[in-house]
Structures are given as structure tokens and as C-alpha cells.
N, C-alpha and C positions, 0 to 999 in steps of 0.2 A: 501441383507438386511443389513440395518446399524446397529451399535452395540444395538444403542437407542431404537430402533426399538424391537431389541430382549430383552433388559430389557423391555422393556413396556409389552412383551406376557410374563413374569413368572408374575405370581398370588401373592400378596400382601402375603399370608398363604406359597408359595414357598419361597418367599425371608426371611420370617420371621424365616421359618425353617432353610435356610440355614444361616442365621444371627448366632439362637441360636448353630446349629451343628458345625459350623467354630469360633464361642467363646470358642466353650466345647475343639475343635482338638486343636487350638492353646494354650488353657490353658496346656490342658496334656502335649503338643509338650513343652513347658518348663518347666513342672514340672519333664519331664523324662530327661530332660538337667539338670538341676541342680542337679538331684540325682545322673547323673552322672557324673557330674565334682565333688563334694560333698565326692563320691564314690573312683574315682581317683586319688581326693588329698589324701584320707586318707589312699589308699595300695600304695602309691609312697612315704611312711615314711620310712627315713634309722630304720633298724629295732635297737631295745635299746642293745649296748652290754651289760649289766646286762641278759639281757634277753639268749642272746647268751651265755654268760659263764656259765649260768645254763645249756640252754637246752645241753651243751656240755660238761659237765664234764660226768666222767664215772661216773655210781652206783658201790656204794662199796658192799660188798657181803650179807650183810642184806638187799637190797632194799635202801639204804636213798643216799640223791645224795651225789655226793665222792666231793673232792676238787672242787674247780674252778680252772675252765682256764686261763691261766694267758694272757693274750691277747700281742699281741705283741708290742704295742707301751709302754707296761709298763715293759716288759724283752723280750728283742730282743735276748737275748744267749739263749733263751729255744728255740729251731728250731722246736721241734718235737710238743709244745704245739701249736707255732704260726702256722704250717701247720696243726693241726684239727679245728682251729677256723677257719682259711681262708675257708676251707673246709665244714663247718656248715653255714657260712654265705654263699658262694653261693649256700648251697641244700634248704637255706631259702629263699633267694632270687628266685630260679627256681621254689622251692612252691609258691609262693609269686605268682611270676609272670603267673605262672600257673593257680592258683586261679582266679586271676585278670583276666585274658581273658576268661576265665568258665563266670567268673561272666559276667563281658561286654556285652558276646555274647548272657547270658540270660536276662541281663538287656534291650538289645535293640532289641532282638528279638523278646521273647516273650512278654515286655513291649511295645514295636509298634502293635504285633498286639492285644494285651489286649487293647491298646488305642482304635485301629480302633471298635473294639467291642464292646465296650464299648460308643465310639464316635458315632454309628449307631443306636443304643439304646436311646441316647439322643436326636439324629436328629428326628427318629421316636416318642416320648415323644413329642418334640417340635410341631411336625405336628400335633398332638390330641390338643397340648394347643391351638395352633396358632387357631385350626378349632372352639375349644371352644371362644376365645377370638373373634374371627372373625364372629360368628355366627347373633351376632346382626344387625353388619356392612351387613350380606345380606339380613336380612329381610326389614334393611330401604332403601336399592337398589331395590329391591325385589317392594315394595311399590312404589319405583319413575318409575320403568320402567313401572309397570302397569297404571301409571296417564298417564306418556307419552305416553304409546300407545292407551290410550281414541282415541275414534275417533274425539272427538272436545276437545278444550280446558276446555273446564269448565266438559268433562266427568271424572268419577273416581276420583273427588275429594271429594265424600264422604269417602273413605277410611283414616283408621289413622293404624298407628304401636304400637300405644299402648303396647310401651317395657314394660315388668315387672325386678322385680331384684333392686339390689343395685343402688343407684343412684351415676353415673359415669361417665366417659366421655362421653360412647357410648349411656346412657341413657339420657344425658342432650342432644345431637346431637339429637336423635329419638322425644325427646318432644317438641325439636326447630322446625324441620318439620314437626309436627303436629300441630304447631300454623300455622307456615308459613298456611301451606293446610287450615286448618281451617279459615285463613282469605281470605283467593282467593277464596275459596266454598262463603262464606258470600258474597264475594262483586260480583262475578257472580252472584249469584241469585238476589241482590239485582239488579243488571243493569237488569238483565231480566223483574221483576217485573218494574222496572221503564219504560222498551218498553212498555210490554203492558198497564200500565195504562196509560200512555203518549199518543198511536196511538186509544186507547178506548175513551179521553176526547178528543181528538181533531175532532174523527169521528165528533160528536156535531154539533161543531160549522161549522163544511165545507158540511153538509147536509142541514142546514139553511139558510148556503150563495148559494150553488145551487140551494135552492126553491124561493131566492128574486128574484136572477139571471133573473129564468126561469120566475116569474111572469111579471117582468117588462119587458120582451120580447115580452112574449105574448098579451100585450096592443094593444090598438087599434092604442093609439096617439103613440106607438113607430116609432121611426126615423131609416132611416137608420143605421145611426150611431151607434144608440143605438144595434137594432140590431147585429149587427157586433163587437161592444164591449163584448155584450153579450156571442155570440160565442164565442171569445177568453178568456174570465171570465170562462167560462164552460169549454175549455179545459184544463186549469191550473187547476180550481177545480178537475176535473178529473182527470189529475195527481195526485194532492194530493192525490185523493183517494187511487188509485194504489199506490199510495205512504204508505201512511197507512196502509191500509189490505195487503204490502208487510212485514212492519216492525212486523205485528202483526203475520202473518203467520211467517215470520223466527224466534219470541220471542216462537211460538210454536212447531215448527219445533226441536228447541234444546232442547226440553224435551225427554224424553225416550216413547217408542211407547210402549205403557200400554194392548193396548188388539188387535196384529196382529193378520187379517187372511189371509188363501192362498187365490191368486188372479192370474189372467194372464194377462200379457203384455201385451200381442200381442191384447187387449180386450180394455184394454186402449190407446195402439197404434191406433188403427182403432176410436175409438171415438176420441180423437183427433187428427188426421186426418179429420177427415171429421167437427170439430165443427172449426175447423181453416177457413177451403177453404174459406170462406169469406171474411176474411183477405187479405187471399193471392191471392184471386183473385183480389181485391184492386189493392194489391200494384205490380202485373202483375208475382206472382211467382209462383210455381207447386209446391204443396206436393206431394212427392211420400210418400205411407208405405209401407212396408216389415216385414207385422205382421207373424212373427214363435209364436210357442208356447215355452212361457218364463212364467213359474211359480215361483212365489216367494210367501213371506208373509209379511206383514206389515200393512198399514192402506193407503186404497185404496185411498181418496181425497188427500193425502197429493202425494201418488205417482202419482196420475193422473196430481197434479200440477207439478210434475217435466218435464215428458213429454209437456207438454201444456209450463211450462216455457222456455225449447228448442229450441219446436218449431216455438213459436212467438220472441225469440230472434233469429231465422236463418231466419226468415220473414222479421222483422225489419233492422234487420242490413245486407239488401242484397244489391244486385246489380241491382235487377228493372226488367231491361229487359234481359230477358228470365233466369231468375234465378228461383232457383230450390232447396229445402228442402227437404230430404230423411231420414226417420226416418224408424227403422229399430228392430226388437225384435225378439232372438234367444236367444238356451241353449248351453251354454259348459262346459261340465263336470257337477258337482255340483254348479254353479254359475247361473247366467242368463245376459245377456248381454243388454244396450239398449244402438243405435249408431244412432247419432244425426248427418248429414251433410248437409251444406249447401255453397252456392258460396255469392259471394260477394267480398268486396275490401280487395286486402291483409293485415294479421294480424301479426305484427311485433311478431318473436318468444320469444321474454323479457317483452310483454304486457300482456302475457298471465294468468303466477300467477295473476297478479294484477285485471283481469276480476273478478275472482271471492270472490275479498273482496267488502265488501258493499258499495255502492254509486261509483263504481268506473266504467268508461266507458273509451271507446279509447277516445281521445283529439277531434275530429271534430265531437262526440256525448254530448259534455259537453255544453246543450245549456236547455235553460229554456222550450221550446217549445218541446221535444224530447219526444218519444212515454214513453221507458222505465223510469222507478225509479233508476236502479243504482242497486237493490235488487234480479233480478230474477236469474242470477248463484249462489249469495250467499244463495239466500233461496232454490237451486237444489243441492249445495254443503253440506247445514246443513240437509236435507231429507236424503240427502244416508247417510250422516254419519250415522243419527238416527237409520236407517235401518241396519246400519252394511256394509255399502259395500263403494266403491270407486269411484269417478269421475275427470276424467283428460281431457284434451284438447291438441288438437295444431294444427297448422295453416295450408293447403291444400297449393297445390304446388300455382293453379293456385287461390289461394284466400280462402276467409271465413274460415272457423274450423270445424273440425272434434271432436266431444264430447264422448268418454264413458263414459256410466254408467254401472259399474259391480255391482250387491246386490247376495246375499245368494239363491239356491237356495230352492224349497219348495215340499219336496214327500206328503204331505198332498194333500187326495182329494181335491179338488174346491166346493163348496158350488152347492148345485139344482140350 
């Protein structure tokens, strides 16, 4: 592991502490330097002869000090006075120095470790301030990790941090991201509002052009021509449709599911299954099912659309002849499983994310005449979100895609 790597795992409240604890060791680590160079200079004074020729005269015999000593540089023929001064300066100086090492040793012993103790007192101090200072800083994390793990984008952003307290750094930060959220919550909703009344007014007018359509068909003096025009005006209308009641279902879809009950897969597995075969016998393909019992709770139409959107995307986009759709519902553990496979032409493994944003199709489906809308994995990927559960993909050795759906599973009895 690189150095970088290991700063990055201490905690903003670690570094903080060890900031203030290694300001407080360093300040002492020279305060107890200077007291003792301070200290040093001032017992390494030659000591004052004044001072010596007191402390060294004799007491006369009432107690009061007797003459001074005449030191030697001032009568060098007194021998006997200049040898008790020599001899008082170095028992002053042995005190002295004696002194001086007493002192030293308590200066840096016991002052190192009165630092350290002192220094661990401060670090731990530091680590309650840091945790106080820092406390805000996690509720507006605290806040974003929760948006981000919405299950869709525009989930959890009703939430705000609504900091209280002095207004601060950390309080201007928390009010910023609660605009921010506040205008993403607004402009989602408003896009939402804008699908469905957009694919609501357009219903309108492409029920009116199907009914001119279908009348001027059914004429007598219709032409061939006409006929056949006809047809292809109807299937484009028809698309639109699907087109519409898809954008309109997944402007629904990303709502919150308001009133789930328990229901069984395996119940909607087998209806469609059998409301498909028509299809797929068309277009010369085999549904198999493999209804387990798979309980969950949610809102049945919307999960019977996910199933049904599966399975006519593994119909649609096959391979013809003798292909083959396997839809599949079972429990594991607490979850519930639904496994959607089908064959068909292999599916590039980096096209895959991109299936399931809106309007998005492999390249030799991107044609005006094409069954689907572009809509039916994004409106199966915004169902589970709602639901609470997961949907992923990826491509089969020999071709087509293999799809789970995981949702929550459901101990509530089932309905009579």
C-alpha cells in the first residue's frame, strides 16, 4: 500500500487530532529547550568574589562575620588566606555543579514526561473538539449518501439537513446543499409532470388519426393503394401508441408504490406466458415458464408489466427459427428472483448499460418500422427500482441475454 493511499484511510477528526497533539508536543519540546539553555546559562556564572569573601571569612566569636578574605590577586604574600579561598571556590563550584545536574536531570526527566502527559490530555481534548467540530460535516454526508443510494435518481431528494446553530462555514456548506437538492427535487418533478401531460395530450390526437385512417379503409371505392397506405399509417400510429402509454407508464413507474400487496410470481409468470404464445408463435419462438413460488409485495399491474416487458423484448429481438424464451420465478433466501432468457444474435458486452436507458436500441434495431419504443427495459428497470429491488443483464455465450430481477421478498399471506 502506497504512502497516499494510507493518508487517505486516517479520518479527517484523526488528522485533526494529530495536527492539534503534535502543535501542543512541539510547542512544549521548546519551551522545555529554552528553559533549559535559560537555566544553564545562568548556573555556568563564575560565581561573584564579593560573594566568596563573605561566605569565607571566619565568624568572630559573637556570631557577626569576622574580616574578609583577602583574595589572592589583591595580596599574593598571604598564602594561608589565598589557600581557603581557592578552597571555598571549588566547594562552590562542586555545589554548583552538583546542583546543576540535580536540577538538569529533574528538568528533563520529569519535564518530558509531565510533557508527554500532559501532551495526551491535549490530543485526547482535541479528539472531543475535532468530533464536535466535525459533527455537522457528517450529517451533510450522512444526507448525500442517503440520496445517492435512492434507487433512482430523483429518489430521496425530498430530504434537507436543515443544520441549526450559529451561522458558519459548515452552516453556509449545509444550506448550499439544500438549495442545490431543492432545485433537482423541483426540476425532476417538473420533467415528470411535463411526460405525463405531454404523452396524455398527444393520446388525442393519434386516436383521431387511427379512426380517419381505419374509415377511409374501410370504403368501398378504396384502392389498393389506399389500402396498403392505410396499413402502414396504422402501424406507425401504433407505434406511437406503445410509444405513449410507454412514456406514460415509466412517468408512473417512478413514483413511490403507495398502497403494495403480497402477490406471486410464479401467478404472473404463467399468465404471461400463456397471453404471449401468440406472439411467439408468429414470430416461430417457444416460451418456456418455470413458475416456482416467488412472493413478494408491490402493485401487481405494474409488476405483471415487467414480466410481459421481458418477455416480448426476448420474442422481438430473437433469432426466428427455433428460438426459444425461458422465463423463470423462484425464492432465495429473503428476496425473490425473476430470470428472463432468451437466444437470438449476439449482444455486444458494452451495449448492455446502454439497453436500458430510454429510447435506446442495438444499431440494426434503430429503424422507424421496429416493433419496440426504445421504453420497455427502462420502464422494467424504473418498476424494480420502485419496488425496491435490482435488475441487471448480460449477454449468453451462444447469443441473446440473460436478465435478473431480484425484489424484496413478502411473509404476508396472499389474498383468497
Amino acid at each position: 500500500m502506497s504512502d497516499a493511499a494510507r493518508v487517505r484511510q486516517v479520518s479527517l477528526r484523526a488528522r485533526l487530532t494529530l495536527t492539534y497533539g503534535g502543535l501542543f508536543l512541539v510547542a512544549g519540546v521548546v519551551l522545555l529547550g529554552v528553559t533549559y539553555a535559560l537555566f544553564t546559562q545562568e548556573m555556568s556564572k563564575t560565581p561573584n568574589a564579593t560573594y566568596l569573601a563573605k561566605t569565607s571569612a571566619p565568624p568572630t566569636s559573637d556570631g557577626t562575620a569576622g574580616r574578609p578574605v583577602r583574595t589572592a590577586a589583591a595580596e599574593t604574600d598571604a598564602a594561608p588566606d589565598g589557600e581557603l579561598h581557592i578552597t571555598m571556590e571549588r566547594l562552590v563550584r562542586a555545589q554548583r555543579k552538583e546542583v546543576q545536574d540535580a536540577a538538569v536531570t529533574s528538568l528533563v526527566t520529569q519535564g518530558s514526561l509531565a510533557l508527554l502527559v500532559v501532551g495526551g490530555a491535549a490530543a485526547g481534548f482535541g479528539w472531543l473538539i475535532a468530533g464536535q467540530i466535525l459533527a455537522p460535516l457528517h450529517r451533510v454526508t450522512d444526507t448525500a449518501r442517503r440520496i445517492a443510494a435512492a434507487p433512482a435518481a430523483d429518489r430521496g431528494l425530498h430530504e434537507r439537513i436543515a443544520l441549526r446553530g450559529r451561522r458558519d462555514e459548515v452552516r453556509e456548506l449545509a444550506d448550499t446543499f439544500d438549495t442545490m437538492i431543492d432545485r433537482l427535487d423541483r426540476s425532476f418533478d417538473g420533467q415528470r409532470r411535463f411526460v405525463a401531460n405531454a404523452s396524455h395530450e398527444l393520446r388525442t390526437p393519434l386516436t383521431l388519426g387511427r379512426a380517419m385512417v381505419e374509415v377511409a379503409m374501410h370504403r368501398r371505392s378504396a384502392s389498393p393503394d389506399v389500402l396498403a397506405l392505410g396499413e402502414t399509417l396504422l402501424q406507425i400510429n401504433a407505434r406511437h401508441e406503445r410509444l405513449i402509454g410507454g412514456l406514460l407508464l415509466l412517468a408512473r413507474s417512478e413514483n413511490e408504490i403507495v398502497n403494495p400487496a403480497p402477490l406471486d410470481l410464479a401467478d404472473v409468470v404463467a399468465h404471461v406466458a400463456e397471453q404471449t404464445g401468440g406472439e411467439a408463435a408468429t414470430a416461430g419462438v417457444t416460451v418456456r415458464a418455470d413458475a416456482d413460488e416467488a412472493v413478494t409485495s408491490g402493485d401487481a399491474l405494474l409488476l405483471e408489466r415487467v414480466v410481459q416487458n421481458l418477455v416480448e423484448n426476448g420474442i422481438r429481438h430473437n433469432s426466428g427459427e427455433d428460438g426459444w424464451v425461458r422465463v423463470a420465478s423462484r425464492t432465495a433466501g429473503a428476496r425473490v428472483v425473476l430470470e428472463v432468457a432468451n437466444s437470438g444474435p449476439p449482444v455486444p458486452r458494452y451495449e448492455v448499460p446502454a439497453l436500458f436507458e430510454p429510447f435506446r436500441r442495438l444499431d440494426d434495431d434503430r429503424v422507424v418500422t421496429t416493433k419496440g419504443a426504445g421504453l420497455g427495459l427502462s420502464i422494467v428497470q424504473s418498476i424494480v427500482r420502485a419496488h425496491g429491488g435490482t435488475v441487471t443483464a448480460r449477454p449468453r455465450t451462444g447469443g441473446g441475454l440473460d436478465v435478473t430481477v431480484t425484489l424484496p421478498g413478502c411473509r404476508q399471506p396472499l389474498p383468497a
